[in-house]
N, C-alpha and C positions, 0 to 999 in steps of 0.2 A: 184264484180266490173262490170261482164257483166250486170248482173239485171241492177244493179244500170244505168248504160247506158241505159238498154233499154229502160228503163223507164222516162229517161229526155230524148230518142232522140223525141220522138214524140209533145212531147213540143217545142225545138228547131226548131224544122220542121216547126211549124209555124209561127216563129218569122222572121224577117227578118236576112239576112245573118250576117249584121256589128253589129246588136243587139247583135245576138247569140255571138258572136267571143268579143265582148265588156262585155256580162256577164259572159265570159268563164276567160279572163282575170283577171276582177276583183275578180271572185271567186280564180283563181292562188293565186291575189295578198292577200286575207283575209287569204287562206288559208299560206301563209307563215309569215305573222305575225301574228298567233296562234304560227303556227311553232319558231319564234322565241322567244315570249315569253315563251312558254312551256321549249323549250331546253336553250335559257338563263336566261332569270330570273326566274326561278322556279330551273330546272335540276342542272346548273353550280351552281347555288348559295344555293342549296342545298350540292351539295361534296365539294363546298368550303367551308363551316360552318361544317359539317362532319370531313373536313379536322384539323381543329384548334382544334377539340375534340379527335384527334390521337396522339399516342405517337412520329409516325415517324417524320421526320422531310422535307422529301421528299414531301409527297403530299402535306404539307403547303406551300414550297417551290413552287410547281406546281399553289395552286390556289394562288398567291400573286403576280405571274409573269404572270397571265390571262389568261394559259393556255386553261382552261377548256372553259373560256366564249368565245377563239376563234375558239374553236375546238362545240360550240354550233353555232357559227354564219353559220356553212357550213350546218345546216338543212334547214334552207329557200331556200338556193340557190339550194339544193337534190329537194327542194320540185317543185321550178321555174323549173329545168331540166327535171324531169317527167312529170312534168304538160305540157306544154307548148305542147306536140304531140299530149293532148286530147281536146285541143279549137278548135270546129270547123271554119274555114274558113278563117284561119290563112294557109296565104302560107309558103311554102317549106322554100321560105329564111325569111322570120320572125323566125321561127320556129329554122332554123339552127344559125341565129346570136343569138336568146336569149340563146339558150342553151349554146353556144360558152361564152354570157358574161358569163354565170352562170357558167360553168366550171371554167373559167378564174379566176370567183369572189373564185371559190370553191379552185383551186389554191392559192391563196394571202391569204385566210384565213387559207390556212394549213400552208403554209408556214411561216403567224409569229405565230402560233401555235408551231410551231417546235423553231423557233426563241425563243418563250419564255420556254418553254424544255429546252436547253442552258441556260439559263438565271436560270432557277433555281437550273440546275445540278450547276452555277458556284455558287449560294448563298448557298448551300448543301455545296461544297469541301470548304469553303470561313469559314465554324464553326470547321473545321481541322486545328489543330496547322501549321500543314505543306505549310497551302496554306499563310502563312508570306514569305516564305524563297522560295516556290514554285507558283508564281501566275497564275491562269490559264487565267484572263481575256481579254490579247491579243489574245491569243488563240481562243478564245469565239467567239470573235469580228471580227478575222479572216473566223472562221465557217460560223458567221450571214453571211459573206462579200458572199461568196460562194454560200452559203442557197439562198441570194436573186436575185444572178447572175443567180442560175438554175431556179427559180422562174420567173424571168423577159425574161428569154430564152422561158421556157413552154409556160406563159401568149402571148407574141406574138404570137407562132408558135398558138395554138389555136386560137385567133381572125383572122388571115391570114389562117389561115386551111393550111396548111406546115407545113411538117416534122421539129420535131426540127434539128436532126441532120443535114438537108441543114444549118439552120442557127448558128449552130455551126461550121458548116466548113466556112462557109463566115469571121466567125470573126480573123481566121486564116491572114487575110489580114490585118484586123485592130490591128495586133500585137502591132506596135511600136506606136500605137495609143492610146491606153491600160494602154503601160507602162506607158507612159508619163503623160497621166489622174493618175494611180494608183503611181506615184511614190512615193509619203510621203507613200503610205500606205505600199510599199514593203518595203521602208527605215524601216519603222516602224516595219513592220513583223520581218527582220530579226534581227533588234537593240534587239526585245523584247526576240526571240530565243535566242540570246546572253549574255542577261540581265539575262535571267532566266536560261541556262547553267550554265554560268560561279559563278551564284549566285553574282551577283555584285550589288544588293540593293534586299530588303526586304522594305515592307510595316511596317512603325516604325521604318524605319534606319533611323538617322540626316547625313543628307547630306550637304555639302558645295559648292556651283559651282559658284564662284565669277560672271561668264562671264551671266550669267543671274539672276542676283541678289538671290538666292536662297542659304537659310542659314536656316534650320529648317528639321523638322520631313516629310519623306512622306507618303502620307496618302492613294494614290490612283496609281496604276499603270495598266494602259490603254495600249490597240494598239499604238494608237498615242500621248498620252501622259501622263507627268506623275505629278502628285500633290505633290505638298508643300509646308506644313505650315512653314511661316517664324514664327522667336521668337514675332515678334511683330505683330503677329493673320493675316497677311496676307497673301495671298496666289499667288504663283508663278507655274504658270504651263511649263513645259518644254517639248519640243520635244523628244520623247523617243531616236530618232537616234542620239541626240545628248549628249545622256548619251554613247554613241560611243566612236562617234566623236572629242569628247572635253572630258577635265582632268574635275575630281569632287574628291571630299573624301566626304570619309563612314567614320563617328568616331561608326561605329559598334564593331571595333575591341577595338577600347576602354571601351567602353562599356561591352564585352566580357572576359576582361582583369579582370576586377574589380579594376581598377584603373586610375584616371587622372590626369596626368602629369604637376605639376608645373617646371615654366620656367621662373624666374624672378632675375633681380641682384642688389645689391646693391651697388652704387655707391662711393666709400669712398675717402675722398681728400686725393690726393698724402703726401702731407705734414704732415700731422698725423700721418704718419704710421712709426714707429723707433723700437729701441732695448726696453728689458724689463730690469729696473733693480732688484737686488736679494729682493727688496720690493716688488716687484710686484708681480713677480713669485710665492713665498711664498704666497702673497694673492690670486692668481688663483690655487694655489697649495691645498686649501679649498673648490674649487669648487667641489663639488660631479665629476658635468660633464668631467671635467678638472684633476681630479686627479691621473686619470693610462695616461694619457696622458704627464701632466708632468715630472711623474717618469720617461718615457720610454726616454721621449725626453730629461730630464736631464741628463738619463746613457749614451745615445746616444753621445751628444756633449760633457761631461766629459771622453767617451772613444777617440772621434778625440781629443779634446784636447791636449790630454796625449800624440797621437800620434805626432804632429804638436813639441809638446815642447819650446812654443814661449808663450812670455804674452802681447805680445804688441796685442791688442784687434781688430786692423784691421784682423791680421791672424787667430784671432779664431771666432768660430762657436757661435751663441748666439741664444734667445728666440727673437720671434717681435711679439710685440702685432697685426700684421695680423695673423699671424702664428697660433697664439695662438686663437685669435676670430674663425679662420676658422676650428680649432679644434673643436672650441667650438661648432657651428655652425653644424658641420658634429654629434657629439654624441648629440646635444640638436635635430634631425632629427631621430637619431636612437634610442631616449626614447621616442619620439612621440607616443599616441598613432593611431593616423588618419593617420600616415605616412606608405604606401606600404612597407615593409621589405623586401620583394621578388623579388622587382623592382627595376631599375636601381634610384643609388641615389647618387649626386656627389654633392661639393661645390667646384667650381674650377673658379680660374681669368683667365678673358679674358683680351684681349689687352688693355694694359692703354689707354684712350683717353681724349682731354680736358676739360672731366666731369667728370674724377677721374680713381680709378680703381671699373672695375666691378667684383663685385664678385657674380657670379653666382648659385643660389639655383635649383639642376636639381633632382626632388623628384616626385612620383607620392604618390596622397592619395588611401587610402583604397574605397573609396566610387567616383562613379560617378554621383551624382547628382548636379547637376550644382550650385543649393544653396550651397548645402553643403560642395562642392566644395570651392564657392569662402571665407564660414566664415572660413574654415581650412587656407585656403591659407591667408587671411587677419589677423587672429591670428597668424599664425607664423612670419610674415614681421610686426606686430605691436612689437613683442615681440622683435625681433631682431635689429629693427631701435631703441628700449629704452637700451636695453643691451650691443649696441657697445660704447657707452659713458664710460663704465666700462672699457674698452682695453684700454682707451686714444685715440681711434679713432673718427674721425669726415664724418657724412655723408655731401659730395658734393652737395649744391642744389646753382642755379643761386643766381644772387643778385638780390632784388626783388627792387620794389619803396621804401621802408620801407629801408631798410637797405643802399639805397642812400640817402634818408634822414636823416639818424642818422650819416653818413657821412660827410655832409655837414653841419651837425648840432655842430657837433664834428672840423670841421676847421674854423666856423664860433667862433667858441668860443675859 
């Protein structure tokens, strides 16, 4: 290097001062984009193609997220910061502002070098089963928040030539100033700490939160917010602090269960519904479904009978074709094959109302896929609404146009 000096000073010497210091520049300047071609598109894109012929998974992660090409952008600026002390006739403070941008610049590119580091450490933890039920990318997001706070601290204090640490203690003033800038992001910080504690959603829960239209799968869980796809391909984004805040359901646990919950009733007209007589009974007494049920329930009220010792038929105990349907109803659930065995499974009447009685089918199926779901559940209430004609009972539905017309059609004649 000193040759080298010595040997251009006497050149120099005869040029004029702003020549000298204008070709001293320009050569700074060629000489960093060499520098930056050589270290980014040659270097960086060299270990990033390198990178895709590895088995790890890490360094692809590294050159995908830019690491490399931003961690080659701080050679120009290495090159601008040494350079710049050996142009002649360049003052002190020239000298000390470039070098100062060039620090600064040298700063900003490490630091989203680092930024994207994170970013690849989170797409690495992101191909572990774990990071569903564990997400790390508020986290992430919180790190960047930080990374670019000490970043934007450094960058000043070098272009002001001051210590950082003065202007970290200044900020000590602009506390409540801070928060109030930063408060979705702190809501956000700790909703996500919490979210991800308690484990109260996973990436692939179906979630429900009426209060911001959101009925579907979530796909993306962020600092500040969080993705889902509704069923019908749109997508609703929510504030994380208000997965808090406000009530939602997870049908994770059903999901989890291996079973979905049917919860539907059939409505049957009051007036239908009476005793059996001994023709009946005898013909439900055939039924496979019905036949230990009858036995049991014949010994049953042939023993109160006996007890009672009255025959007048108001005092005794008889069969009703509800009775008997519902019978029917609960073992034609428990031969099913798509019907939960293991789960809760009732057929029980709720309070009569002016649309009949309901009789309530409270079953979960074996499968939760939502198709599959609803042809099980559509097969059994097809089968059941054709089968209650056989009891003597009548399902309840309004009167329609149709049937006021055959009404009127019928008094008219």
């Amino acid at each position: 290097m000193d040759s080298w000096a010595s040997q251009i000073d006497p050149i120099l010497a005869t040029l004029p001062p702003w020549v000298a210091t204008l070709l001293g520049l320009a050569l700074i300047g060629v000489l960093a984009i060499v520098a930056d071609l050589i270290a980014r598109r040659l270097l960086a894109r060299s270990i990033a193609r390198l990178a895709h012929n590895t088995q790890a998974h890490w360094d692809e992660a590294l050159a995908a997220s830019g690491f490399f090409v931003r961690l080659a952008q701080i050679v120009p600026a290495l090159v601008v910061y040494f350079g710049l002390a050996m142009i002649p006739g360049l003052g002190d403070a020239a000298v000390a502002l470039g070098r100062n941008l060039a620090l600064a610049y040298t700063v900003l590119m490490a630091s989203l070098a680092a930024s994207a580091s994170f970013t690849a450490a989170n797409a690495v933890y992101e191909r572990f089963p774990v990071a569903k039920e564990r997400p790390l990318k508020g986290f992430i997001q919180v790190a960047k928040i930080v990374l670019f706070a000490v970043a934007a601290v450094l960058i000043i204090a070098i272009l002001i030539e001051r210590s950082p640490v003065l202007l970290l203690s200044g900020l000590g003033a602009m506390t409540a100033v801070l928060l109030l800038i930063f408060k979705d992001t702190i809501l956000s910080l700790v909703a996500s700490v919490q979210l991800t504690t308690l484990d109260m959603v996973r990436v692939g829960d179906w979630i429900e939160m009426p209060s911001c239209d959101a009925d579907g799968d979530v796909i993306d869980i962020a600092l500040h917010t969080i993705k889902v796809q509704n069923w019908d391909k749109t997508i609703t984004t929510i504030p994380t602090h208000k997965l808090i805040a406000q009530s939602f359901k997870n049908w994770r646990g059903m999901s989890m269960s291996g079973g979905r919950r049917i919860k539907r009733s059939l409505y049957i007209d009051l007036s239908s519904i009476r005793f059996l007589t001994d023709v009946e009974t005898s013909k439900f007494k055939r039924f496979g479904l019905l036949r230990d049920y009858i036995d049991l329930k014949q010994a049953e009220l042939a023993s109160y009978n006996a007890r009672v010792g009255d025959t007048d038929n108001a005092n005794l105990r008889r069969l009703t074709n509800m009775g008997t349907f519902r019978a029917y109803v609960i073992s034609y659930l428990r031969h099913h094959p798509r019907i939960h065995q293991d789960l809760t499974l009732l057929v029980r009447q709720l309070q009569p109302s002016p649309q009949g009685l309901p009789l309530e089918i409270y079953a979960f199926t074996n499968v939760t896929s939502w198709a599959a779901y609803e042809d099980i559940q559509s097969d059994i209430f097809d089968h059941l609404m054709v089968i209650v004609d056989e009891f003597g009972l009548r399902l309840y539905q309004q009167p329609s146009g149709e049937d006021i017309a055959a009404i009127g059609s019928i008094a008219a004649g």
